[in-house]
Backbone bond lengths (Angstrom), bond angles and torsions (degrees), N, CA, C in turn:
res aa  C-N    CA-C-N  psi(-1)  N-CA   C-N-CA  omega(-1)  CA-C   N-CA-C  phi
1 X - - - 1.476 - - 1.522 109.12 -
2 X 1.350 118.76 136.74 1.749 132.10 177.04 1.365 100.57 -51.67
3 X 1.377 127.03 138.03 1.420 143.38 169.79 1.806 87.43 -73.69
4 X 1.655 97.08 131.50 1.517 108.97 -178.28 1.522 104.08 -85.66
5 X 1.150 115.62 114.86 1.716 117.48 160.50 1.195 116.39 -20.29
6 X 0.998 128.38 141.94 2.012 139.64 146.54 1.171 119.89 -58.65
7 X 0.886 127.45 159.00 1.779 126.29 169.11 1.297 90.17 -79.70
8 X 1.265 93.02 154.60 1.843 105.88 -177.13 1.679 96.16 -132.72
9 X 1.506 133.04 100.95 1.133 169.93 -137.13 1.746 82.09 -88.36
10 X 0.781 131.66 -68.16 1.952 131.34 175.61 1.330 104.94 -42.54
11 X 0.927 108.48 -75.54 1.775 126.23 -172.92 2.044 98.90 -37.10
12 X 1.694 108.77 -32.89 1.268 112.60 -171.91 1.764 98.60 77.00
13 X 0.899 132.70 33.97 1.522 124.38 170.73 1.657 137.08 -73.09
14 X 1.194 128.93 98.31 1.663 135.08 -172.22 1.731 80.06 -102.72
15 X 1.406 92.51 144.71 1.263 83.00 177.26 2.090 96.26 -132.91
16 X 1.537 117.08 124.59 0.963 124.43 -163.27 1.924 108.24 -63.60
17 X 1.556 109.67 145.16 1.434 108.40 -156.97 1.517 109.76 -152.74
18 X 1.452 98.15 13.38 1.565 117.48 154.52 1.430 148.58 -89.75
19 X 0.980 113.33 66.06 1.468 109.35 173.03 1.732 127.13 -9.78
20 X 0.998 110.16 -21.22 1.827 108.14 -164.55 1.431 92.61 -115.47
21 X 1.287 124.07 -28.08 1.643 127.38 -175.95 1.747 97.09 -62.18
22 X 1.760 111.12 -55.65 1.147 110.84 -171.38 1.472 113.37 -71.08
23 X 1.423 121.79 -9.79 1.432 99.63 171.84 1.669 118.27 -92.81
24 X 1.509 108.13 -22.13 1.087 121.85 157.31 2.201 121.46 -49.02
25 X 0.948 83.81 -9.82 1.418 103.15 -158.68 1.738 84.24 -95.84
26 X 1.033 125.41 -55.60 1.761 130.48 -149.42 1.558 77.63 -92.23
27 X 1.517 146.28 -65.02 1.161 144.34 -161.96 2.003 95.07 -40.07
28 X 1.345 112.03 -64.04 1.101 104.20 -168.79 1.771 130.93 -68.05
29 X 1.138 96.38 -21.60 1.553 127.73 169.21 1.808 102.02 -65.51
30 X 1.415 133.34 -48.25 1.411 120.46 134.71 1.932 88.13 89.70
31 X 1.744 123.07 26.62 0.994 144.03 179.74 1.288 108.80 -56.15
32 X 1.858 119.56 136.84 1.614 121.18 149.76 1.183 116.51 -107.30
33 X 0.925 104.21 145.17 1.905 105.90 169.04 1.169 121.77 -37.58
34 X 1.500 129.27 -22.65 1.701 114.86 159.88 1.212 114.62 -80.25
35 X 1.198 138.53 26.35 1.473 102.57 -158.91 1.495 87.92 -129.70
36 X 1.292 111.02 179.54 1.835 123.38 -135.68 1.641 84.00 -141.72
37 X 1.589 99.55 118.18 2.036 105.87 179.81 1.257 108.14 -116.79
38 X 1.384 119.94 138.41 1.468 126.98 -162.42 1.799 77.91 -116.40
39 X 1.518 99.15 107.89 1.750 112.89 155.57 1.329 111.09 -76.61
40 X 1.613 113.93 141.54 1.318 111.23 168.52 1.598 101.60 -115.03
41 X 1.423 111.05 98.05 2.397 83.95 -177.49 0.979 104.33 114.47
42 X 1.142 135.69 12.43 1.860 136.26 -165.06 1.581 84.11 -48.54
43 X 1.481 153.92 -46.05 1.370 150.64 -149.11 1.330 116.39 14.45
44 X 0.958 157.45 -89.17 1.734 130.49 -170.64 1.935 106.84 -103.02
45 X 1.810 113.50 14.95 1.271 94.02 175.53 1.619 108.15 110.13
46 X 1.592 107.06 -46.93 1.522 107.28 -167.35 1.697 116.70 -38.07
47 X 1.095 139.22 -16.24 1.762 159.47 162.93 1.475 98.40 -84.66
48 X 0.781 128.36 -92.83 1.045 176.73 -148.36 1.941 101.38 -30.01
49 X 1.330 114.74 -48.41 0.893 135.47 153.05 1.733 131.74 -54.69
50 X 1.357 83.50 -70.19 2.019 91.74 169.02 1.573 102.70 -59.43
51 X 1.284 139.24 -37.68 1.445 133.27 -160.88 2.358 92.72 -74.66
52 X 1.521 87.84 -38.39 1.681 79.57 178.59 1.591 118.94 -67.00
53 X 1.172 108.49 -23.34 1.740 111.52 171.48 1.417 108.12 -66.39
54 X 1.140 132.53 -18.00 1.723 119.62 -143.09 1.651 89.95 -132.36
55 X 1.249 142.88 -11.54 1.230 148.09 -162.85 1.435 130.36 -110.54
56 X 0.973 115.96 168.17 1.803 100.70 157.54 1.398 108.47 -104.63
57 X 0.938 135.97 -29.55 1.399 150.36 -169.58 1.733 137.54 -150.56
58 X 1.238 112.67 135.47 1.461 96.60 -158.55 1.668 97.70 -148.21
59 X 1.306 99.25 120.53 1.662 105.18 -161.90 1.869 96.65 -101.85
60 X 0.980 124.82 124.48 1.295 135.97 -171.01 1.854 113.74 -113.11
61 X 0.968 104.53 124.99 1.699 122.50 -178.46 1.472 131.39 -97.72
62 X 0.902 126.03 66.07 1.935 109.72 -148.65 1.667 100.28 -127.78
63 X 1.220 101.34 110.75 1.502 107.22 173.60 1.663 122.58 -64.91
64 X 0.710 122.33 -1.48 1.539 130.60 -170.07 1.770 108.76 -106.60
65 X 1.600 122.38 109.25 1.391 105.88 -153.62 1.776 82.96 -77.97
66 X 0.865 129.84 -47.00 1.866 128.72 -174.10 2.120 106.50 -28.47
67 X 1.312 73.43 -42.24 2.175 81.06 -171.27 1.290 86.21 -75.21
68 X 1.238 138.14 -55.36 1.576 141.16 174.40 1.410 102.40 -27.17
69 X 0.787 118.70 -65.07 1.989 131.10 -157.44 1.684 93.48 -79.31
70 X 1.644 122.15 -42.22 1.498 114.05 -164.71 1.861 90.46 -80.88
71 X 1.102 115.01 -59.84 1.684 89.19 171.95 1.687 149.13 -40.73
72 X 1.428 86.37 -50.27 1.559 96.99 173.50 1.903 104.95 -59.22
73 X 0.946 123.32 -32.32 1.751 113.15 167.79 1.510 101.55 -76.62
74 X 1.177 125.40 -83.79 1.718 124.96 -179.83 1.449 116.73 -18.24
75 X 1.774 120.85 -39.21 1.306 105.50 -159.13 2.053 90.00 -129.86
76 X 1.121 96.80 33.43 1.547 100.24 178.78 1.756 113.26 -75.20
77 X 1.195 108.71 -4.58 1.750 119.06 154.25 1.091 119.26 -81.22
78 X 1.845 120.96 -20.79 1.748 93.36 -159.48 1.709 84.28 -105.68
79 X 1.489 96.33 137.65 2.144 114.09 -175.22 1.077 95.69 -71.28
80 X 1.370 123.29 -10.93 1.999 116.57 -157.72 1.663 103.08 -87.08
81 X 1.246 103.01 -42.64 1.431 109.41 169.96 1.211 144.50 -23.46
82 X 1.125 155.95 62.02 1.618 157.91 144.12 1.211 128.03 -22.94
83 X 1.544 145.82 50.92 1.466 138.75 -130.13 1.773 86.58 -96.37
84 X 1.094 128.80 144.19 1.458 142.92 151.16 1.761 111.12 -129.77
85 X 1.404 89.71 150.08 1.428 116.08 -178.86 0.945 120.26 -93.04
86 X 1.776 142.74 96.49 1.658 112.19 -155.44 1.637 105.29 -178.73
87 X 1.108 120.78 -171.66 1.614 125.50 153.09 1.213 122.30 -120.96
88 X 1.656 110.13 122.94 1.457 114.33 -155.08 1.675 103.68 -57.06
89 X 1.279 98.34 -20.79 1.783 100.37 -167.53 2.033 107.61 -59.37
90 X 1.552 86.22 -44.14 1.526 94.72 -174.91 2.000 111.21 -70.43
91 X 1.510 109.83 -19.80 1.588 109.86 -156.73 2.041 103.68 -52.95
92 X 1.404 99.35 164.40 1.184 121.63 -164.16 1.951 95.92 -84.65
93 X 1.285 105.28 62.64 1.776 100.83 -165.23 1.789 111.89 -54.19
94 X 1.252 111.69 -13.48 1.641 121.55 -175.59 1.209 95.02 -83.29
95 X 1.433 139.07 14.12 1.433 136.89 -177.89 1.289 99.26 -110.17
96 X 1.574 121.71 -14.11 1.602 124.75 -164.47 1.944 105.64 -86.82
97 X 1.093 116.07 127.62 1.607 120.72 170.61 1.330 110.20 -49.37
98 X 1.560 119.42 122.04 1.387 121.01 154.86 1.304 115.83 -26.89
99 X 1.529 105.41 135.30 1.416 108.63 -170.55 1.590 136.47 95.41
100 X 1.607 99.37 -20.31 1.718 105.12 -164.95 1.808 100.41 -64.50
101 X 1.619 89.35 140.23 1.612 102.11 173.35 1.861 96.03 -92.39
102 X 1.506 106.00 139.49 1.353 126.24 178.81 1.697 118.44 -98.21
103 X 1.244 116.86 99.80 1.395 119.36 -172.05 1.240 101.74 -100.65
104 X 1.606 136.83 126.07 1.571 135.14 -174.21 1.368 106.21 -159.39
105 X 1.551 102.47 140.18 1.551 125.83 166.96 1.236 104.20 -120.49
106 X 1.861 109.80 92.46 1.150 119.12 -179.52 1.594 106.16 -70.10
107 X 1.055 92.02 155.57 2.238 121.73 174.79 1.737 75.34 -54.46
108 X 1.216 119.00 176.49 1.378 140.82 144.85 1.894 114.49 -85.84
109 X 1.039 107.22 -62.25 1.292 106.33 162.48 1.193 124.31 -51.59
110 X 1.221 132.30 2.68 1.948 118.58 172.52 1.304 107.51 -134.27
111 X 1.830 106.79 -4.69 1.700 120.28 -164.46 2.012 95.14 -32.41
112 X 1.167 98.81 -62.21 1.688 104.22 -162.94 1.089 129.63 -43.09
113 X 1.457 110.31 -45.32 1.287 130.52 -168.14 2.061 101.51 -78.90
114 X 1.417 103.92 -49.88 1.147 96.77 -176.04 1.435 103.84 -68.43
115 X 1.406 139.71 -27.65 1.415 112.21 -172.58 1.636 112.17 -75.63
116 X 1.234 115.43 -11.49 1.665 129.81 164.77 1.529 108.63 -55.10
117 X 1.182 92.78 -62.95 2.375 95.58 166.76 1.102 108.58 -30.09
118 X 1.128 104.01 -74.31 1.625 120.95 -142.90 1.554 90.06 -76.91
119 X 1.641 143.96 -24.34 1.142 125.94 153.46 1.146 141.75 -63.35
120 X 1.315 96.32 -15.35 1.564 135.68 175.46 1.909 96.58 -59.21
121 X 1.257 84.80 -72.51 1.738 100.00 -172.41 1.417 112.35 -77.73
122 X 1.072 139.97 19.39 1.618 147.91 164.43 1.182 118.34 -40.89
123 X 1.595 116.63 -18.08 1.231 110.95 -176.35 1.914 119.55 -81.51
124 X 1.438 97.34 -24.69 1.632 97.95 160.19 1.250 112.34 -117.07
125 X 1.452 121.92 61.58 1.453 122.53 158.76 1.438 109.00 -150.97
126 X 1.193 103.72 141.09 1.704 128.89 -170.59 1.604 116.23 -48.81
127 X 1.385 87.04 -60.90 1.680 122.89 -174.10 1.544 111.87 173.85
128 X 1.350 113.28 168.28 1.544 126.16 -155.95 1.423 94.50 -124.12
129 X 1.346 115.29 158.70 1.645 127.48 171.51 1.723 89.12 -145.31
130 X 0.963 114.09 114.68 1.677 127.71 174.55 1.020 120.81 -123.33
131 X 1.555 125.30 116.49 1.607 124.58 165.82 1.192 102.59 -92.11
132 X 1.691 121.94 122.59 0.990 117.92 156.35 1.745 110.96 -143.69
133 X 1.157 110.12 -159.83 1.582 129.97 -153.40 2.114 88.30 -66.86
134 X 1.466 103.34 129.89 1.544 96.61 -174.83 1.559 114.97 -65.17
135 X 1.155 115.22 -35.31 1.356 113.49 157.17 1.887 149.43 -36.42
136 X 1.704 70.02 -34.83 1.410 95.17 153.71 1.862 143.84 -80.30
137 X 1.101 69.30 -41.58 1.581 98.17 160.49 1.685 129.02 -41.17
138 X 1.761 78.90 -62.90 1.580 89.32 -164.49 1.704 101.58 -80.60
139 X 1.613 106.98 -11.33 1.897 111.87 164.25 1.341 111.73 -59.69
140 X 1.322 128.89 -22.11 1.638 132.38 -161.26 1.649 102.46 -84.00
141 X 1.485 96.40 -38.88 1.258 105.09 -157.15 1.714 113.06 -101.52
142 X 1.165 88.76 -20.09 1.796 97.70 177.98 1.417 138.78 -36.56
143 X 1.181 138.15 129.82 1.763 131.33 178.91 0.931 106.08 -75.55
144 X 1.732 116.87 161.74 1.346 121.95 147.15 1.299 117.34 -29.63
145 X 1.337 110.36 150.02 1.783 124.13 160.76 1.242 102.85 76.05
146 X 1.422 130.51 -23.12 2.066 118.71 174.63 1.257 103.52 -87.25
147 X 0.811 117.60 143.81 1.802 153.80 157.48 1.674 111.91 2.51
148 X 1.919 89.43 -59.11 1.486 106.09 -171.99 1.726 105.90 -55.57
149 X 1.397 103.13 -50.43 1.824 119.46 -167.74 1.513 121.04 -40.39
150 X 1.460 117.74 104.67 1.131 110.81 -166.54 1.907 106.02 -147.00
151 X 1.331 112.79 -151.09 1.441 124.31 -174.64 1.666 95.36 -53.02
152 X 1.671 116.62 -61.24 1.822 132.27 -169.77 1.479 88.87 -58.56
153 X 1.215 141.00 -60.20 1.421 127.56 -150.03 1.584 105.85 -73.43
154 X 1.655 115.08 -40.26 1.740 101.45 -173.29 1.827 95.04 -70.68
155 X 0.984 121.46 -57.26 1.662 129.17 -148.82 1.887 83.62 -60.36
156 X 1.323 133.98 -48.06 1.697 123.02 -172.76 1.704 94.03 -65.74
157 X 1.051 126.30 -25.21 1.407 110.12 -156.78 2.044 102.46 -99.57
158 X 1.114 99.57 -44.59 1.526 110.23 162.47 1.962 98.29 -44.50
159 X 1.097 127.43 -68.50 1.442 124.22 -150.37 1.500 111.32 -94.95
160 X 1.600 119.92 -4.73 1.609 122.90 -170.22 1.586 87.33 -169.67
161 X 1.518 89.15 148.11 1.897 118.05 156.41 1.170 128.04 -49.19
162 X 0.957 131.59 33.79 1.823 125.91 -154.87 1.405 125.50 -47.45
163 X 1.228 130.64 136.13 1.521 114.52 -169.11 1.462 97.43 -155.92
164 X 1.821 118.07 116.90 1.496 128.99 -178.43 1.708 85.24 -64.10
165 X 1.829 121.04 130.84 1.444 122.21 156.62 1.476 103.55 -88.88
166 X 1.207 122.53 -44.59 1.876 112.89 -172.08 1.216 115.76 -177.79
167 X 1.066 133.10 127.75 1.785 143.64 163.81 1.674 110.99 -30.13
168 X 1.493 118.29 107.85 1.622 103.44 150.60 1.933 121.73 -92.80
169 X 1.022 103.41 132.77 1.248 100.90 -177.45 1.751 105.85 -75.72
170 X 1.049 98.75 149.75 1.478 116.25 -168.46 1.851 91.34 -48.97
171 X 1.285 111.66 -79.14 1.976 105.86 -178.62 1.363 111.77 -28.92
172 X 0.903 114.89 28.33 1.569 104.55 179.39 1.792 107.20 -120.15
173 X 1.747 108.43 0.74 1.035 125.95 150.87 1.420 145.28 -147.50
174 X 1.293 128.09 171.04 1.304 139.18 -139.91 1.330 104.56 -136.41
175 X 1.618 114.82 101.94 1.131 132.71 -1.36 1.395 113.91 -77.20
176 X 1.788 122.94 150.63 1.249 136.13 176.30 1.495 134.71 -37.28
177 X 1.084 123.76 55.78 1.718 115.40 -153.55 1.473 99.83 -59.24
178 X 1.547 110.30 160.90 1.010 121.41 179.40 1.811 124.51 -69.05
179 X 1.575 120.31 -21.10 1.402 107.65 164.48 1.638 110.50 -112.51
180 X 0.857 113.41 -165.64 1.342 123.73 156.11 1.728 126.72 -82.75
181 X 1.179 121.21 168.43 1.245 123.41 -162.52 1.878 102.26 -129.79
182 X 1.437 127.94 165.67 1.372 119.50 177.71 1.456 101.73 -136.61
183 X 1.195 145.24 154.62 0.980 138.07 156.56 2.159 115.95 -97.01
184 X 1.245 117.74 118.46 1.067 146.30 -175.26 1.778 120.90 -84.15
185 X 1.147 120.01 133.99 1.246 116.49 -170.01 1.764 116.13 -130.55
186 X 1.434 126.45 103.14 1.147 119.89 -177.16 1.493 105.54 -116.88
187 X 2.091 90.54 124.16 1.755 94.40 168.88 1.308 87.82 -111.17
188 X 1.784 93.55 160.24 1.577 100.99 176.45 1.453 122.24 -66.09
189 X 1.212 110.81 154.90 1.744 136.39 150.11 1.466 118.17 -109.35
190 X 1.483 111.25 118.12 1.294 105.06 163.39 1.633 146.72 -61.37
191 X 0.547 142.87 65.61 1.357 157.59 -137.86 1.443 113.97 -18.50
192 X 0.999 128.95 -178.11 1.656 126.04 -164.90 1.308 105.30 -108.00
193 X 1.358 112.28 -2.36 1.917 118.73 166.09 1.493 94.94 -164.65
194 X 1.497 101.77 77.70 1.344 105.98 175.44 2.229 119.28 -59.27
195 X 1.518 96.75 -26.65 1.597 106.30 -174.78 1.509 90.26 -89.92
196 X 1.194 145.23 2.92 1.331 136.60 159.65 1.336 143.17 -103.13
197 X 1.332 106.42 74.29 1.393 102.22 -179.53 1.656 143.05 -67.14
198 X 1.164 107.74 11.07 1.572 137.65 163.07 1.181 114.00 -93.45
199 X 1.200 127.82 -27.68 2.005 111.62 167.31 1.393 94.54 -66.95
200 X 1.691 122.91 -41.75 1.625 104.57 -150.01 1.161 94.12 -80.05
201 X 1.127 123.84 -43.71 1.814 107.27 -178.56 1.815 114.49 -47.42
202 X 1.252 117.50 -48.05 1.645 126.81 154.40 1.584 101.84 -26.37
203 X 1.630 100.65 -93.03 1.489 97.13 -178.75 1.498 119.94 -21.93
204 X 1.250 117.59 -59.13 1.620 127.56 -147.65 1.613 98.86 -72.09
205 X 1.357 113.64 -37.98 1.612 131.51 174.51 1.339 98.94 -48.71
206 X 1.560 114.55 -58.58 1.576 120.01 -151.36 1.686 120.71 -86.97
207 X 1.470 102.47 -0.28 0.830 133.90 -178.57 1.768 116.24 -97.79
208 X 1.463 118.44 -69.81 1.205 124.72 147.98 1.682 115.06 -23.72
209 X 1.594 103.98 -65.98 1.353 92.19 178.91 1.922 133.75 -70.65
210 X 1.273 103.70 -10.17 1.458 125.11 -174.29 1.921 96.82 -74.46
211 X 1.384 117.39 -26.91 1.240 139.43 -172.17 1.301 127.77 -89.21
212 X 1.126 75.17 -37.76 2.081 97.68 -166.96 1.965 104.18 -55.90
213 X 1.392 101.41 -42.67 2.069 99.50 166.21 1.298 101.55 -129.78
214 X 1.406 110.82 103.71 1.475 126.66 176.47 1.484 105.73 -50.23
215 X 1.810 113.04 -48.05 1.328 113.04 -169.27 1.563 118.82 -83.01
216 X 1.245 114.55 13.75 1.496 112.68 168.98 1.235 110.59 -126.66
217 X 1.683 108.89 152.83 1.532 121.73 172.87 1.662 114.98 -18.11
218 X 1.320 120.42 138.81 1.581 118.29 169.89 1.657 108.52 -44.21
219 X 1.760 116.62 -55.74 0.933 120.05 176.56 1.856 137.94 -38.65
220 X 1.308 76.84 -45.79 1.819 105.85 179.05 1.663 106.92 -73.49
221 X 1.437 118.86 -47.05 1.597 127.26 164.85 1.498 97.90 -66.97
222 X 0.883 152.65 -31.03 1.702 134.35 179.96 1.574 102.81 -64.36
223 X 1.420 94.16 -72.86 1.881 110.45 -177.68 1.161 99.59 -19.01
224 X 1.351 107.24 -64.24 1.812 115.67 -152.01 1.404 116.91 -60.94
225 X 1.693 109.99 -12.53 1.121 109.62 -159.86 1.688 97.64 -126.26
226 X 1.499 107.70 24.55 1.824 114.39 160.94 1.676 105.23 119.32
227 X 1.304 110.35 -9.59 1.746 104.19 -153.09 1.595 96.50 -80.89
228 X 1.053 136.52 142.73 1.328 129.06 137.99 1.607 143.21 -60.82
229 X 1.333 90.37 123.13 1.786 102.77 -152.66 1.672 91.90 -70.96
230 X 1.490 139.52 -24.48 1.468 119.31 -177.01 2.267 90.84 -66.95
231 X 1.216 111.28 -26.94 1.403 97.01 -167.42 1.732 101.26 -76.65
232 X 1.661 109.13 -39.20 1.139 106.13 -175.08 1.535 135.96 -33.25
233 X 1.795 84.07 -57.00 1.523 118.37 -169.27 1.844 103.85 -60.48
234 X 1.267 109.21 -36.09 1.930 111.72 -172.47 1.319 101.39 -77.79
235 X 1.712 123.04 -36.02 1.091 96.56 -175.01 1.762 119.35 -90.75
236 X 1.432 113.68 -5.58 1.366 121.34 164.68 1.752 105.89 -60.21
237 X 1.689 121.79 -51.86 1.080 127.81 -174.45 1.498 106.28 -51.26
238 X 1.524 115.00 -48.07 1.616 136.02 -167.60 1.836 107.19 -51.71
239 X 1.425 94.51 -48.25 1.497 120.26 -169.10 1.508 114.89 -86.70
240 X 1.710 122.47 -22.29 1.311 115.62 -163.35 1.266 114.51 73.27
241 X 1.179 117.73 29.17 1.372 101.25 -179.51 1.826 107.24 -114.35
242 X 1.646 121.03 123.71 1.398 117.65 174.63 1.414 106.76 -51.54
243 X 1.415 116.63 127.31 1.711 125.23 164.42 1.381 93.90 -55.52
244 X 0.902 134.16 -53.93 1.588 147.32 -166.39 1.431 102.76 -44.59
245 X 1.542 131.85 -38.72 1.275 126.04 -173.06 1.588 116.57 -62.89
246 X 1.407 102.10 170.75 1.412 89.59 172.97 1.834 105.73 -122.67
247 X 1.450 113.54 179.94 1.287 107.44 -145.59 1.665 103.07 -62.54
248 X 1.497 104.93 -46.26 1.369 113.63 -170.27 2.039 117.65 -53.65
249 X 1.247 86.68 -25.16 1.444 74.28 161.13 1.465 146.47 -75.60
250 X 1.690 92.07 -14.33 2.111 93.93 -177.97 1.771 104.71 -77.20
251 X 0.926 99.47 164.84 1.245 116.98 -175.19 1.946 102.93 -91.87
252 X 1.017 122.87 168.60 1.685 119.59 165.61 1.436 101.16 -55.06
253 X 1.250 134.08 -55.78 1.844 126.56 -144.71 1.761 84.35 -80.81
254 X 1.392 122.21 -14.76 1.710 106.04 -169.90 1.843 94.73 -85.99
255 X 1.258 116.18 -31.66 1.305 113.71 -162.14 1.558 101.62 -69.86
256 X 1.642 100.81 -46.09 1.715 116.62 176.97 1.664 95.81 -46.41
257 X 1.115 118.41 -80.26 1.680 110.14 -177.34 1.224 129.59 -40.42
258 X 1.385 128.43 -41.17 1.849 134.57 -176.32 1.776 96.36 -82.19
259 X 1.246 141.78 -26.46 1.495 144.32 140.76 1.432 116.31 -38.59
260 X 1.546 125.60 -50.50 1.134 111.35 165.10 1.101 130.15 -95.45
261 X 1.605 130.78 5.01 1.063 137.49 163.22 1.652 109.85 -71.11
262 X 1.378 112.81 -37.30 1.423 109.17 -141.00 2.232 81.17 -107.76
263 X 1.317 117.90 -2.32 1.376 103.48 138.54 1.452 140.71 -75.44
264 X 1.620 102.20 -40.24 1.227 96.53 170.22 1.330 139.53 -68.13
265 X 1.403 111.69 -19.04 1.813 137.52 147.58 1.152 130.27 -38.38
266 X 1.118 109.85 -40.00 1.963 133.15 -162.21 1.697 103.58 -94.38
């Protein structure tokens, strides 16, 4: 039998150790036998396995060469398997089949950045099933005006459906992290100018910059961050929107509008 890896405390590794989480996990994931799953984290397999029963194919990501080496023996039966050695941040995602569903137990430490990728790369993926840090979670999903609502919550909600499926409590892995974790569900949305890829870069700008100083006026966070305030100001006027507000208060359809206002201005 393979000597089982350690958690490796850098890497940030919990490694999931529930049986009912993971079927809860495939229930919501809502899988057919054709379809092709991009693992992010397989770490000792616990997914990793059930996703090879239920699939045709199952592309696996695991930064840790030790989990590399303990899988490739453990799962050297299942044909569905694809094991790579790597960082999901860096992977070659234009290598992934139209369509692939994305199953991941993000690190806590990279949760953010990777769900930015993988929005990045939306264009060959179905929809996402993500466990990550609950904190994170409830950022994806957040309204205007609460606490959570920020840069992650408009840009997930602008580009995908987001939908919290259920709380894992931290005991549900090994080693114990200190919060709990949620598992997250994004189906696509087509974008609001899907043949335009120059509003979204706009958007994504106007957005970033609406963000960039939470504690000052939207107006004052644009400026600061390159925009011109004679363009600013027309398209706030154009849109109804108070310069005076601050970012966390617009909603997605206000940000969608002052983006296309403040192109057609510029």
């Amino acid at each position: 039998m393979p000597v089982l890896p350690r958690p490796r405390k850098r890497l940030g590794q919990h490694f999931l150790i529930d049986p009912n989480i993971v079927r809860k996990i495939l229930k919501v994931a809502a899988l057919n036998p054709e379809d092709v799953v991009f693992e992010i984290g397989p770490g000792r397999g616990a997914l990793t396995h059930a996703l090879c029963e239920r699939v045709a194919r199952v592309i696996a990501v695991e930064i840790d060469r030790l989990l590399v080496e303990y899988l490739a023996q453990t799962c050297a039966q299942q044909d569905a398997l694809e094991l790579h050695h790597g960082d999901a941040l860096a992977f070659p995602y234009d290598t992934l089949p139209a369509g692939t569903v994305v199953i991941a137990n993000l690190p806590y430490y990279v949760s953010t950045p990777l769900v930015f990728r993988l929005l990045e790369e939306r264009d060959r993926i179905d929809r996402m099933v993500l466990m990550l840090q609950r904190e994170v979670a409830e950022r994806m999903i957040a309204a205007p005006g609460s606490r959570d609502y920020g840069l992650l919550s408009v840009v997930t909600q602008y580009l995908t459906n987001p939908s919290k499926a259920f709380v894992v409590p931290a005991s549900c892995f090994r080693p114990v992290p200190q919060v709990d974790s949620a598992v997250v569900c994004l189906s696509d949305r087509a974008a609001s100018n899907p043949d335009d890829a120059r509003f979204e870069e706009v958007f994504m700008k106007v957005v970033r910059s609406a963000f960039a100083h939470r504690r000052k006026t939207l107006i004052n966070s644009c400026r600061e961050e390159g925009w011109e305030e004679p363009v600013l100001r027309r398209a706030m006027e154009e849109t109804k929107i108070d310069p005076r507000r601050r970012a966390e208060t617009l909603t997605v359809k206000e940000f969608i509008a002052l983006a296309h206002a403040i192109r057609v201005f510029s």
